[in-house]
N, CA and C atoms as a LAMMPS dump frame, in Angstrom:
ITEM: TIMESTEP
0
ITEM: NUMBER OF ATOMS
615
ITEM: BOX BOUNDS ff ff ff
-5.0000000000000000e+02 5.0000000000000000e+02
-5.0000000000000000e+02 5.0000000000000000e+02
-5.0000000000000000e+02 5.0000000000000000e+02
ITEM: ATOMS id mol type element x y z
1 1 1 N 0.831 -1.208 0
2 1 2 C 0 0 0
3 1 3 C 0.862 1.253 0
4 2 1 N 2.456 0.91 0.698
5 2 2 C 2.731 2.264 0.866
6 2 3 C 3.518 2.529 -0.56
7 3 1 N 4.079 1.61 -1.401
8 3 2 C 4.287 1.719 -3.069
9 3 3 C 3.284 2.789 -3.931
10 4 1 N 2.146 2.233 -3.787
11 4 2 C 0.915 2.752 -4.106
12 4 3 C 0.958 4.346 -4.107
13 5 1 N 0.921 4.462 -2.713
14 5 2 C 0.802 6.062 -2.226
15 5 3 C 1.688 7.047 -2.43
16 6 1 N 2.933 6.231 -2.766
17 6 2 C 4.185 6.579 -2.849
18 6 3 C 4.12 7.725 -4.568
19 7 1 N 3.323 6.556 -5.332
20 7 2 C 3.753 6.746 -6.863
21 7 3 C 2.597 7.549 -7.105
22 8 1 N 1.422 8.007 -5.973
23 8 2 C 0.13 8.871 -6.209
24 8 3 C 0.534 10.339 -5.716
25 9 1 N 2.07 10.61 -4.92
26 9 2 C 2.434 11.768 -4.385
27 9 3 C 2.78 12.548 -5.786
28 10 1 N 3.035 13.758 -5.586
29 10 2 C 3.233 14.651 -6.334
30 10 3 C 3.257 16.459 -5.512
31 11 1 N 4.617 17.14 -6.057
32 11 2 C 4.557 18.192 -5.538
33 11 3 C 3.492 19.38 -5.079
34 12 1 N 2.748 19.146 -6.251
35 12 2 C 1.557 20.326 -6.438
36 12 3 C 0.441 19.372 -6.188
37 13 1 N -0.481 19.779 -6.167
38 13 2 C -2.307 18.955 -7.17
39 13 3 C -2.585 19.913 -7.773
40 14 1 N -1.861 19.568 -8.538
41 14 2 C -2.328 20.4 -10.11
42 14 3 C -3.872 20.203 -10.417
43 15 1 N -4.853 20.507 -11.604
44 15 2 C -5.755 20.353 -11.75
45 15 3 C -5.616 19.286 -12.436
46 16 1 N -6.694 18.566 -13.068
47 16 2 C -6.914 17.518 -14.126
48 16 3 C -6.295 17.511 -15.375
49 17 1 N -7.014 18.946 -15.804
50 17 2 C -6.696 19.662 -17.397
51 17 3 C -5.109 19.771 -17.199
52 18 1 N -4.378 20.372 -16.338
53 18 2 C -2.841 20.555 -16.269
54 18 3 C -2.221 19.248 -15.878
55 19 1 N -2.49 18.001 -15.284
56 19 2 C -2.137 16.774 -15.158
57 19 3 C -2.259 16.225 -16.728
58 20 1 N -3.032 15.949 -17.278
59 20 2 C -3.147 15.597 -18.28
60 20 3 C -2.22 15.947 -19.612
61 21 1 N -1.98 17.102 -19.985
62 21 2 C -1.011 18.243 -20.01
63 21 3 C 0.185 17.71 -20.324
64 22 1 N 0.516 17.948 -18.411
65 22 2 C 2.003 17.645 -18.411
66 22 3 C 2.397 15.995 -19.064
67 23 1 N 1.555 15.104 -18.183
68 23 2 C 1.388 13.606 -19.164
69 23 3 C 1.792 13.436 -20.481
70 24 1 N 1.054 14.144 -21.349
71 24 2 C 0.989 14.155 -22.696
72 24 3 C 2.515 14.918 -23.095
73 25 1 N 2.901 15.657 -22.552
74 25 2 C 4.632 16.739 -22.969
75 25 3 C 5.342 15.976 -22.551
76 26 1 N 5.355 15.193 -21.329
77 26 2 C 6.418 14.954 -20.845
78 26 3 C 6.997 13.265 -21.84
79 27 1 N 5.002 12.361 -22.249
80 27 2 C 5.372 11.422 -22.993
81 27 3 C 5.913 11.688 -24.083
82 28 1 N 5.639 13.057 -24.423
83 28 2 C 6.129 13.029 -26.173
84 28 3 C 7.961 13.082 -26.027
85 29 1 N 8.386 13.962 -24.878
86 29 2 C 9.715 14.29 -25.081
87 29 3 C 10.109 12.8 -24.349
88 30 1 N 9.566 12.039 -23.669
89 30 2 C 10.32 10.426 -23.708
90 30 3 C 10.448 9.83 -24.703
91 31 1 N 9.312 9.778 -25.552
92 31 2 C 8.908 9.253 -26.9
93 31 3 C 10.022 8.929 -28.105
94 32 1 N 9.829 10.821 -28.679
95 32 2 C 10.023 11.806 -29.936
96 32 3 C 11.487 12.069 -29.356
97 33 1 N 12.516 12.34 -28.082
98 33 2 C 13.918 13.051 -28.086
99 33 3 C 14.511 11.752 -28.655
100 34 1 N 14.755 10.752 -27.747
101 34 2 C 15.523 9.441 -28.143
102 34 3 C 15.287 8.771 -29.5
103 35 1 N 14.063 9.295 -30.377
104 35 2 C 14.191 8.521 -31.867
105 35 3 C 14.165 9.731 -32.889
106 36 1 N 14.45 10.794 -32.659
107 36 2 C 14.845 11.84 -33.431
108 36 3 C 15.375 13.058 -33.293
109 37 1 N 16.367 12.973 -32.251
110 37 2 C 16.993 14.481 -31.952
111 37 3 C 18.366 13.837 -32.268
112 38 1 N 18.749 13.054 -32.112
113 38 2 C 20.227 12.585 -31.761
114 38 3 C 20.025 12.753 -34.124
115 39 1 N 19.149 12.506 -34.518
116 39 2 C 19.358 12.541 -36.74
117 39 3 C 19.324 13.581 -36.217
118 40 1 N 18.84 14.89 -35.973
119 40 2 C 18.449 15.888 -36.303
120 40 3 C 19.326 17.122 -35.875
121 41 1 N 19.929 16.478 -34.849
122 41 2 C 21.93 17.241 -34.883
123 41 3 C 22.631 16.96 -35.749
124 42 1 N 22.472 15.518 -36.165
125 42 2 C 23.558 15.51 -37.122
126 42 3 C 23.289 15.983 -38.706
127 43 1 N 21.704 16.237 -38.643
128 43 2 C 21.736 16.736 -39.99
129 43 3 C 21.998 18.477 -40.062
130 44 1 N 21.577 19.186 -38.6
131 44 2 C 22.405 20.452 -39.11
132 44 3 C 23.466 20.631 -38.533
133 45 1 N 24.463 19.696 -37.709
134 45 2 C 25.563 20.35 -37.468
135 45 3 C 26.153 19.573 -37.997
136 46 1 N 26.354 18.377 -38.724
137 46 2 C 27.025 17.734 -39.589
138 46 3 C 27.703 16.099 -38.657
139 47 1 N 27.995 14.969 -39.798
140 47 2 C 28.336 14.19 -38.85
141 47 3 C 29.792 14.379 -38.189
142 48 1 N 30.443 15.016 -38.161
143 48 2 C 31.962 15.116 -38.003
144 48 3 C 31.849 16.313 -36.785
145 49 1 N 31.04 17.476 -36.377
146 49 2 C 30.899 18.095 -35.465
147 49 3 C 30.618 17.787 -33.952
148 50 1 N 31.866 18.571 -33.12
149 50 2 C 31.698 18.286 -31.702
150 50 3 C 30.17 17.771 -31.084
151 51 1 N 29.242 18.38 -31.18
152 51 2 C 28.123 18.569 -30.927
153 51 3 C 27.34 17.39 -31.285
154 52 1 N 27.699 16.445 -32.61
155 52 2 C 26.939 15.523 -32.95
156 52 3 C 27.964 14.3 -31.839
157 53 1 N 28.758 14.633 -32.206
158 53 2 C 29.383 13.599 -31.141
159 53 3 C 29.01 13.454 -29.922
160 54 1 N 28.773 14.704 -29.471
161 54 2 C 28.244 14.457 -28.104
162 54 3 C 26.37 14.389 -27.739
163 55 1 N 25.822 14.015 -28.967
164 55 2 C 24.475 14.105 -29.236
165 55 3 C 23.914 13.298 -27.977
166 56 1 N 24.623 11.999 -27.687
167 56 2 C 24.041 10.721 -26.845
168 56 3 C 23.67 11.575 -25.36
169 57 1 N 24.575 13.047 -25.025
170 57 2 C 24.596 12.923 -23.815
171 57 3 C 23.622 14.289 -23.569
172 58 1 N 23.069 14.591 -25.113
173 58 2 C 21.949 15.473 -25.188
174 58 3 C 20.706 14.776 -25.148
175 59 1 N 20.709 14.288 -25.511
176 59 2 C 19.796 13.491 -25.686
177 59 3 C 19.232 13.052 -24.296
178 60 1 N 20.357 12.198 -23.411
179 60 2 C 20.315 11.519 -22.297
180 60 3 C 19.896 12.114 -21.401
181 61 1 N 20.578 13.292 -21.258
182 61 2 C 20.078 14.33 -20.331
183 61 3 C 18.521 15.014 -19.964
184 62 1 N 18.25 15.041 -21.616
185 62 2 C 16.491 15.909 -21.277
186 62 3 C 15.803 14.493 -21.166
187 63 1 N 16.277 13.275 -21.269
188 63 2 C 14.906 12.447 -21.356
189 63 3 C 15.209 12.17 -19.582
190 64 1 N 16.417 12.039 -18.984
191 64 2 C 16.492 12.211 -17.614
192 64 3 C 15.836 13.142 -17.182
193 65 1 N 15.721 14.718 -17.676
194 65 2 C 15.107 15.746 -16.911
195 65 3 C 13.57 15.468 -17.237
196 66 1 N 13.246 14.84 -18.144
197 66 2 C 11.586 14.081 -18.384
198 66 3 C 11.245 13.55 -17.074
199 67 1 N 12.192 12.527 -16.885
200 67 2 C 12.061 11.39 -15.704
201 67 3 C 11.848 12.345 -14.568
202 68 1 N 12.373 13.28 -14.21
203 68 2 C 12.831 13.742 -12.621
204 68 3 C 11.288 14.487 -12.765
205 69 1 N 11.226 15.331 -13.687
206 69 2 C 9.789 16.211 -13.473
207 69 3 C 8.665 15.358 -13.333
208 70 1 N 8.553 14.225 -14.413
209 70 2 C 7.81 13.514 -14.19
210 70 3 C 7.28 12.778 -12.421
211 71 1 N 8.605 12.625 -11.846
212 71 2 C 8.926 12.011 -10.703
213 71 3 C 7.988 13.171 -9.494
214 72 1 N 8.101 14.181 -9.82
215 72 2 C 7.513 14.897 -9.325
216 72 3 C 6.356 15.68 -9.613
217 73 1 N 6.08 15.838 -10.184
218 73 2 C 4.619 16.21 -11.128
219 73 3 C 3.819 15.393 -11.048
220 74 1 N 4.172 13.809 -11.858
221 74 2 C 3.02 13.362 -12.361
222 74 3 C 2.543 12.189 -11.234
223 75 1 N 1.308 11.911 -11.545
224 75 2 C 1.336 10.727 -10.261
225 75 3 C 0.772 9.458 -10.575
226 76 1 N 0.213 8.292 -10.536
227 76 2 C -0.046 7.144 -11.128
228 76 3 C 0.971 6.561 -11.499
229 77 1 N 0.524 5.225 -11.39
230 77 2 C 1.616 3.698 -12.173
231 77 3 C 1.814 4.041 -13.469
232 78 1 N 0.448 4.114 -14.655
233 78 2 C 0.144 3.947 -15.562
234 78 3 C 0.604 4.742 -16.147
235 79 1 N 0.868 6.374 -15.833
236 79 2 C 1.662 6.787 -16.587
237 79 3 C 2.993 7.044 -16.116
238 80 1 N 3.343 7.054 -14.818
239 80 2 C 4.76 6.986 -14.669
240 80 3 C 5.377 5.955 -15.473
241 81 1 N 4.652 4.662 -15.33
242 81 2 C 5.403 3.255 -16.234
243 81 3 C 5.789 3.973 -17.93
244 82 1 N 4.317 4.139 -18.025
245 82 2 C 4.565 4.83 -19.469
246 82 3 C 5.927 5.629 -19.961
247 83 1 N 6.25 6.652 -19.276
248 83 2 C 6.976 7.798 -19.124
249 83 3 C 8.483 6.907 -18.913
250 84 1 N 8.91 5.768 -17.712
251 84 2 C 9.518 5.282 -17.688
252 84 3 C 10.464 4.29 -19.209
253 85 1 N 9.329 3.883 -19.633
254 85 2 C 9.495 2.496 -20.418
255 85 3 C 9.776 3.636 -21.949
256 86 1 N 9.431 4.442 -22.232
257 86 2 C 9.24 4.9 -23.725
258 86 3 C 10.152 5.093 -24.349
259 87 1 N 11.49 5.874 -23.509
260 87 2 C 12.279 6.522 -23.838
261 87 3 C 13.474 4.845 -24.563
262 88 1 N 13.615 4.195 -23.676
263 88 2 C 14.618 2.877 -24.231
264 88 3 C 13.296 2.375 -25.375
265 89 1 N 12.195 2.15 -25.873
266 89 2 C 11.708 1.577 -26.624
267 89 3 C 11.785 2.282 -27.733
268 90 1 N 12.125 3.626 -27.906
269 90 2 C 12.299 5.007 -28.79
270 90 3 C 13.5 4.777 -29.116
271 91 1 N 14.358 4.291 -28.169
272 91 2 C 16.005 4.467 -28.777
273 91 3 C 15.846 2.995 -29.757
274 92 1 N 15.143 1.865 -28.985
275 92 2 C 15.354 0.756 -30.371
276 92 3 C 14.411 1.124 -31.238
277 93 1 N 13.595 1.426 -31.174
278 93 2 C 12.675 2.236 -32.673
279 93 3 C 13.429 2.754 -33.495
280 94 1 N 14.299 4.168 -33.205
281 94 2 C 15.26 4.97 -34.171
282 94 3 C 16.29 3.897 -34.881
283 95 1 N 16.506 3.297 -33.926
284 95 2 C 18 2.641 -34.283
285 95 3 C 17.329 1.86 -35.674
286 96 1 N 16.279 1.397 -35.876
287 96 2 C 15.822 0.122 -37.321
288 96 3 C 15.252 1.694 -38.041
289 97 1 N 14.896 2.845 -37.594
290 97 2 C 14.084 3.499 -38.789
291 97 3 C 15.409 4.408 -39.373
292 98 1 N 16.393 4.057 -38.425
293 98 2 C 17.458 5.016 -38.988
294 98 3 C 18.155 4.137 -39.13
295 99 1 N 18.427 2.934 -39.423
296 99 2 C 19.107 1.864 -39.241
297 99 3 C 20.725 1.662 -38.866
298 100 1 N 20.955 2.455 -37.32
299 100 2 C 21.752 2.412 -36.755
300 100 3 C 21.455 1.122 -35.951
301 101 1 N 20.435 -0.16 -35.646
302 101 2 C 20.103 -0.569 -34.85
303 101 3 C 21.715 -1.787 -33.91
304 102 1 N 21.345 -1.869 -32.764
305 102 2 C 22.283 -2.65 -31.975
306 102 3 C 21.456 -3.101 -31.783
307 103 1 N 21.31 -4.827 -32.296
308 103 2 C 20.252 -6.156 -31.236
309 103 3 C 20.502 -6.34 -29.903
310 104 1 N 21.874 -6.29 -29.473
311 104 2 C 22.781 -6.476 -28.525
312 104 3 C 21.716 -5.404 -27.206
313 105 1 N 21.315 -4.267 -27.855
314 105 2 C 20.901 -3.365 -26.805
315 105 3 C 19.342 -3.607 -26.387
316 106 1 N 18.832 -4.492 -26.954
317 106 2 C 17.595 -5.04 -26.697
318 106 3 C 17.666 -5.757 -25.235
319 107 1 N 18.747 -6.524 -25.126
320 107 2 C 18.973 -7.098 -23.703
321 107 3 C 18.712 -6.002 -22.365
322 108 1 N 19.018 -4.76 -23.105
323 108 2 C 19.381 -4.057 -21.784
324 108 3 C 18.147 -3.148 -20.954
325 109 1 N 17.218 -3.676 -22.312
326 109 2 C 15.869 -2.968 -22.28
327 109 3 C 15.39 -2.952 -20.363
328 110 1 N 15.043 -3.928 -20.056
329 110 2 C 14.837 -4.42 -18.671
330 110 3 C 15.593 -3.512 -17.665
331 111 1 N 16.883 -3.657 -17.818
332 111 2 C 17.804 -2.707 -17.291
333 111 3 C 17.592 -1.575 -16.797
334 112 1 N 17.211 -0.496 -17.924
335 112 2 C 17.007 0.532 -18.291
336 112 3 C 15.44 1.191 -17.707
337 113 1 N 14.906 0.162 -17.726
338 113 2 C 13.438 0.574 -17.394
339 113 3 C 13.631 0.637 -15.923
340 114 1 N 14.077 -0.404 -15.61
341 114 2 C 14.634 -0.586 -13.931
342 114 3 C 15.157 0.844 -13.324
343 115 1 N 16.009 1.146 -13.959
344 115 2 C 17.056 2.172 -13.589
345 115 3 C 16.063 3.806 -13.91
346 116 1 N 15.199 3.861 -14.742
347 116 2 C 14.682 4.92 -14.884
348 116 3 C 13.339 5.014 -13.586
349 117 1 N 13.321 3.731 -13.401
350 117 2 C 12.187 3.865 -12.28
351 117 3 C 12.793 4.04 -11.173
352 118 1 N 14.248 3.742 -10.82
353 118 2 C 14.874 3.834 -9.231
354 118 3 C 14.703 4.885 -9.56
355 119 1 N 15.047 6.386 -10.319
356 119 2 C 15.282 7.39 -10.582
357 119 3 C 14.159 7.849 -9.904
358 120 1 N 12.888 7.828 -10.618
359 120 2 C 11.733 8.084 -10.556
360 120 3 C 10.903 7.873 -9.009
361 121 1 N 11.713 6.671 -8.367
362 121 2 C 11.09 6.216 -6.952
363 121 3 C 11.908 7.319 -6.398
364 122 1 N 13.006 7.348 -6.751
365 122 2 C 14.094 7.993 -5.283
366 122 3 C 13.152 9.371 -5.148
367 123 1 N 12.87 10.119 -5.822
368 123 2 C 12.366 11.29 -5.989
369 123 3 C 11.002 11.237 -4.737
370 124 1 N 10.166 10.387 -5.448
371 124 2 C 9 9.78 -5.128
372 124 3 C 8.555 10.111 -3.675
373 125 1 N 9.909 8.933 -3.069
374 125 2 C 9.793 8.246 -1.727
375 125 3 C 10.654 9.498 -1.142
376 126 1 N 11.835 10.133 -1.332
377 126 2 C 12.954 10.801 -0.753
378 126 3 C 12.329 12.122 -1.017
379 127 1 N 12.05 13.011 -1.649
380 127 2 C 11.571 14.011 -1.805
381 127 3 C 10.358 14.632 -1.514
382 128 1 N 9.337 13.986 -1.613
383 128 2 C 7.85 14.236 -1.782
384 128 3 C 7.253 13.239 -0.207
385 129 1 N 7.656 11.899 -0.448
386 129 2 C 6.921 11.24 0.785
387 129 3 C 7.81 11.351 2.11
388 130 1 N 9.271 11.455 1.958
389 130 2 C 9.975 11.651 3.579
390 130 3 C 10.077 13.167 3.626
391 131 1 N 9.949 14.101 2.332
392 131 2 C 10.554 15.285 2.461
393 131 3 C 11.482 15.925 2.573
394 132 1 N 12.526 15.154 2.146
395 132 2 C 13.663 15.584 2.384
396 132 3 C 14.286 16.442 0.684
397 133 1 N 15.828 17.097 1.212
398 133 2 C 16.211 17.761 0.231
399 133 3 C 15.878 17.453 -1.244
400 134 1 N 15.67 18.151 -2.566
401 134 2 C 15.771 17.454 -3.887
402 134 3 C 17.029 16.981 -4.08
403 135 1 N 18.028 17.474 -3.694
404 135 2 C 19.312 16.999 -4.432
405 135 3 C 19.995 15.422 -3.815
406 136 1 N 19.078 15.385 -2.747
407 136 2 C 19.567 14.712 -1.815
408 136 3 C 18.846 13.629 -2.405
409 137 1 N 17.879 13.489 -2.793
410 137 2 C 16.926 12.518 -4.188
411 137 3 C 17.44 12.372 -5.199
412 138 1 N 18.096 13.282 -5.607
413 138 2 C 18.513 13.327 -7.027
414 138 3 C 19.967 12.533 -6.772
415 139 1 N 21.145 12.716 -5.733
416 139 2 C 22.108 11.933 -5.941
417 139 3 C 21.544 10.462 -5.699
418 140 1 N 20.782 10.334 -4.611
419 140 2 C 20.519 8.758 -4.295
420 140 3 C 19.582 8.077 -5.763
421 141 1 N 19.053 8.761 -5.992
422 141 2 C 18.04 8.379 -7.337
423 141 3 C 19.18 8.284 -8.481
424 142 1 N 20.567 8.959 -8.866
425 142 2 C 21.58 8.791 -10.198
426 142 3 C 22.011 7.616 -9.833
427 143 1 N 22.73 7.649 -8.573
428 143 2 C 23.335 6.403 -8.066
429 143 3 C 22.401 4.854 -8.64
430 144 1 N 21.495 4.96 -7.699
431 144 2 C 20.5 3.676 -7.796
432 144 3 C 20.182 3.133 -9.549
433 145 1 N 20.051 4.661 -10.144
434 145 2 C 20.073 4.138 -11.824
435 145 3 C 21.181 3.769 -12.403
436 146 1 N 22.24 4.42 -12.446
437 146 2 C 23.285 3.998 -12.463
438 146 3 C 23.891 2.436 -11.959
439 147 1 N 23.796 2.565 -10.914
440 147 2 C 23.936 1.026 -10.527
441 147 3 C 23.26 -0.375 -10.864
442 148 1 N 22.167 -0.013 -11.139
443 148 2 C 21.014 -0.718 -11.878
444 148 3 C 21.257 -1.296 -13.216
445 149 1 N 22.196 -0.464 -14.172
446 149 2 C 21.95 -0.321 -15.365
447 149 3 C 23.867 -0.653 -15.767
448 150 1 N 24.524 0.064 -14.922
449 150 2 C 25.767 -0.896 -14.791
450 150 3 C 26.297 -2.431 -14.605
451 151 1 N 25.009 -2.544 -13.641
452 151 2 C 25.182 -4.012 -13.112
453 151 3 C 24.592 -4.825 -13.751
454 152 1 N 23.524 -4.357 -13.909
455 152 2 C 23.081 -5.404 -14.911
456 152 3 C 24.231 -5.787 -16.481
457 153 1 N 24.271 -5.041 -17.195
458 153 2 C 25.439 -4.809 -18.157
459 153 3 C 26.731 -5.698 -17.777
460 154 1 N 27.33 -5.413 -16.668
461 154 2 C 28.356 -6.465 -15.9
462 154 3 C 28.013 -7.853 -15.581
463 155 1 N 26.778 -8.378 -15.49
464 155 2 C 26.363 -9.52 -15.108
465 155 3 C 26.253 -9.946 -16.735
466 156 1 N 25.595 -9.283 -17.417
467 156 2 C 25.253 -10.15 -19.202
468 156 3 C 27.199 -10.051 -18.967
469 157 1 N 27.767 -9.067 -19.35
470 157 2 C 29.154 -9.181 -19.798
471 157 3 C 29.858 -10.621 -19.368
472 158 1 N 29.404 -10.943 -17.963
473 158 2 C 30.155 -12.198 -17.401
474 158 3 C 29.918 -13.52 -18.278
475 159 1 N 28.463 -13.425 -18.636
476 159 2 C 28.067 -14.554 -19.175
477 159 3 C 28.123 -14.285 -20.935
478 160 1 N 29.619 -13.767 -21.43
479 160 2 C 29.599 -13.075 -22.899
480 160 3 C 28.545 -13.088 -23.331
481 161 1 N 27.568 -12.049 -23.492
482 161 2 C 26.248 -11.548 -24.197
483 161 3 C 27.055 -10.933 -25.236
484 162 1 N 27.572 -9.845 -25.108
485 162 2 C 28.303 -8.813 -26.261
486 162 3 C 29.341 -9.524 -26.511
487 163 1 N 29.744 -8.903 -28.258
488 163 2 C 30.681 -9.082 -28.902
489 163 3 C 32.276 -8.037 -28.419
490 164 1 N 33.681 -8.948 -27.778
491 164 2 C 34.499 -8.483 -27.517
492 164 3 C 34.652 -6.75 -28.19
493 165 1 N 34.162 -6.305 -29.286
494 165 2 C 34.107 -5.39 -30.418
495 165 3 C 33.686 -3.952 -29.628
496 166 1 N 32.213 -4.479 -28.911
497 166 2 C 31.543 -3.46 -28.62
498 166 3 C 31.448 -3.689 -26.94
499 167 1 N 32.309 -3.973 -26.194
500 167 2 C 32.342 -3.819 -24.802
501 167 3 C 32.785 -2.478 -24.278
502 168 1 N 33.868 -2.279 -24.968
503 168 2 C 34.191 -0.909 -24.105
504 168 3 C 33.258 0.256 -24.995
505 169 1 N 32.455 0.446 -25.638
506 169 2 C 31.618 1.021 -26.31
507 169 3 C 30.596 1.122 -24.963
508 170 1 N 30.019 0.164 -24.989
509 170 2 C 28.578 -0.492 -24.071
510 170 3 C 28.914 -0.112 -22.688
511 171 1 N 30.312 -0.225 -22.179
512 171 2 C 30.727 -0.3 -20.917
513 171 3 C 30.259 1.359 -20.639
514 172 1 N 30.732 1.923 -21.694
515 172 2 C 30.809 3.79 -21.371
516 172 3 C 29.368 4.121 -21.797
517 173 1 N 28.818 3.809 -22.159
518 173 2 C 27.448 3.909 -22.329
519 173 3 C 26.334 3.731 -21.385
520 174 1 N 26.808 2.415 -20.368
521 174 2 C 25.844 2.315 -19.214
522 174 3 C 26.615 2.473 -18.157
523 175 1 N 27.94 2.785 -18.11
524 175 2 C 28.465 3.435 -16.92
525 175 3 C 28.159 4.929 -17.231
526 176 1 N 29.73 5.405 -17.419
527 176 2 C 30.174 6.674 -17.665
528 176 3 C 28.607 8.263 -18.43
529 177 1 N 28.618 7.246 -18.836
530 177 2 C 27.578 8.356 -19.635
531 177 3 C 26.047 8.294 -18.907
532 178 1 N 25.474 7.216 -18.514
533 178 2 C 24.585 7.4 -18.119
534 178 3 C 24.525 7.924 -16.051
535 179 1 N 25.884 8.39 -15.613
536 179 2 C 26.107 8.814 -14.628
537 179 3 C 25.739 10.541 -14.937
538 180 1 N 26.928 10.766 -15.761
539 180 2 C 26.521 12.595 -16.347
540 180 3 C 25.011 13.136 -17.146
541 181 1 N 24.866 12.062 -17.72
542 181 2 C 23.145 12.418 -18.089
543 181 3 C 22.497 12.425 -16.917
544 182 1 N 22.4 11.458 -16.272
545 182 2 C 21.089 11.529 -15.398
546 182 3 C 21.28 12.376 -14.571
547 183 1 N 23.092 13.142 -14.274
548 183 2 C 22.851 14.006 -13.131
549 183 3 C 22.757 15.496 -13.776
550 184 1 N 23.198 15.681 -15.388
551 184 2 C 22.427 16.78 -15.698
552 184 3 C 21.068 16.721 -15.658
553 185 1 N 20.361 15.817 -16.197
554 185 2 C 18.72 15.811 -15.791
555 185 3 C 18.5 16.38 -14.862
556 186 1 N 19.071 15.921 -13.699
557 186 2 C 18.67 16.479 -12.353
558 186 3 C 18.753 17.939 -12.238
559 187 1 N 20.192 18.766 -13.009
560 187 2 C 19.774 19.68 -12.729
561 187 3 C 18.72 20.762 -13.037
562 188 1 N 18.621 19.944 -14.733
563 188 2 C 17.78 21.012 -15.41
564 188 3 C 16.421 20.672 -14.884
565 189 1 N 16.25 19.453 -14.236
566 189 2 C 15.081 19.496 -13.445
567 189 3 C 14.555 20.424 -12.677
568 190 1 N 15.743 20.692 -11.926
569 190 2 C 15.599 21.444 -10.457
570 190 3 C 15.001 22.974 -11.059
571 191 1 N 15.708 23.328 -12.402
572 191 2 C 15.55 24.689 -12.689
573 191 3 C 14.113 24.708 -12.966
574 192 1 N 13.403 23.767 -13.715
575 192 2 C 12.415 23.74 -13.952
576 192 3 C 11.128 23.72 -12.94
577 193 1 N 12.165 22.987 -11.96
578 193 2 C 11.24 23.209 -10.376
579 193 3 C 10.954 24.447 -9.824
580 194 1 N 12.028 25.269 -9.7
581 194 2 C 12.018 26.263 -9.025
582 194 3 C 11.209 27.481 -9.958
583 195 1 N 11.376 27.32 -11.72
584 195 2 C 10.587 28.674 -12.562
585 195 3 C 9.341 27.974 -12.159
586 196 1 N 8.744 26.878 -11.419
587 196 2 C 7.36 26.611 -11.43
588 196 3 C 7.097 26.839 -9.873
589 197 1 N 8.03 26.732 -9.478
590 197 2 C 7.728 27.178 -7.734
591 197 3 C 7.046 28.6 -7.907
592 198 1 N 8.033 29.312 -8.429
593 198 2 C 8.004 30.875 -8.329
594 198 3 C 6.759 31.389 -9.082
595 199 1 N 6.224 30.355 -10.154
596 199 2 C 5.105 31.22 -10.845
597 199 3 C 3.888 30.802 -10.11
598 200 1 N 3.753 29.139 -9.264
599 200 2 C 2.671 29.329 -8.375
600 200 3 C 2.397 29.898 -7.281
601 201 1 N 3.884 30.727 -7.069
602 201 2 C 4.047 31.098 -5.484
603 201 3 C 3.082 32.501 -6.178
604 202 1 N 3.559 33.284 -7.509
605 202 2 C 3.054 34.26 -7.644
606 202 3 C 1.18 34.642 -7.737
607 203 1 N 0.989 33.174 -8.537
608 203 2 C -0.454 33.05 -8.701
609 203 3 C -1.257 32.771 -7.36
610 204 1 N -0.451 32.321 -5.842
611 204 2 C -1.455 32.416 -5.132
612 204 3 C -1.519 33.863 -4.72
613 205 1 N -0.404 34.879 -4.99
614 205 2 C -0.618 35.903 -3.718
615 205 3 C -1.521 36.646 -4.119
């Protein structure tokens, strides 16, 4: 029961019409960033530019800052799961319509969903239901995804899942990178917290 109550908290009570809303923005940018922003750098800044190179960790970042607002905004299973699960089902979508696809990364699907929901709980339970600091959610919530999504990755690695080729590829992908995404998420979260603190603080006075 206390899972339940946990995933029904939310900062505000927003209205219906603005729940609904945020639902719908926050699914599209889980959706729509991970299967078409990462082409859409490289078609105007070119494939050889700093910027496309570092597309993965643009990318990574706002669908993390999806997760954290979400974590706090929205409330229900049904669409937190949603919100959770979209963003890795978007990255194997792009990968066959752009046919960059890795089969290999299908394994990690599970992983990933895991790790976006510790994200999503830490917030949940640490922020909203004990009350304590955001940041103080936000490191325990990177960690827990991170670890989630590392370990798992280290456990297939033991039992060779991946090709020797693409390990240290994969390794920096669910370590290294998904440590700095999720903790930029966090911050651009926070900013997003606070321009919404300040405009309801204004609308009650």
């Amino acid at each position: 029961m206390e899972k339940e109550n946990t995933i029904n908290q939310r900062i505000y009570n927003f209205s219906d019409k603005i729940d609904k809303i945020q639902a719908i923005i926050l699914g599209i940018i889980a959706f729509l960033v991970p299967t078409f922003l990462a082409q859409l750098i490289k078609a105007i800044f070119g494939a050889q530019s700093v910027i496309t190179a570092n597309s993965q960790i643009i990318v990574g970042s706002i669908v993390n800052m999806a997760l954290v607002v979400s974590a706090i905004n929205i409330k229900g299973w049904k669409k937190i799961i949603g919100i959770v699960t979209m963003p890795s089902i978007s990255t194997i979508l792009s990968g066959y319509v752009f046919r960059t696809a890795s089969t290999y990364m299908v394994y990690m699907i599970p992983a990933i969903w895991l790790g976006n929901f510790a994200l999503v709980y830490a917030y949940k339970f640490i922020m909203l239901n004990k009350k304590q600091n955001y940041f103080l959610a936000g490191v325990i919530g990177v960690i827990a995804k991170v670890s989630v999504i590392f370990g798992f990755f280290e456990i297939l690695n033991l039992v060779k899942v991946f090709p020797d080729k693409l390990i240290s590829n994969l390794q920096n992908a669910m370590g290294m990178t998904q440590l700095i995404t999720a903790s930029i998420g966090v911050l651009i979260a926070f900013a997003i917290y606070k321009v919404e603190k300040m405009k309801l603080a204004k609308e009650s006075e």
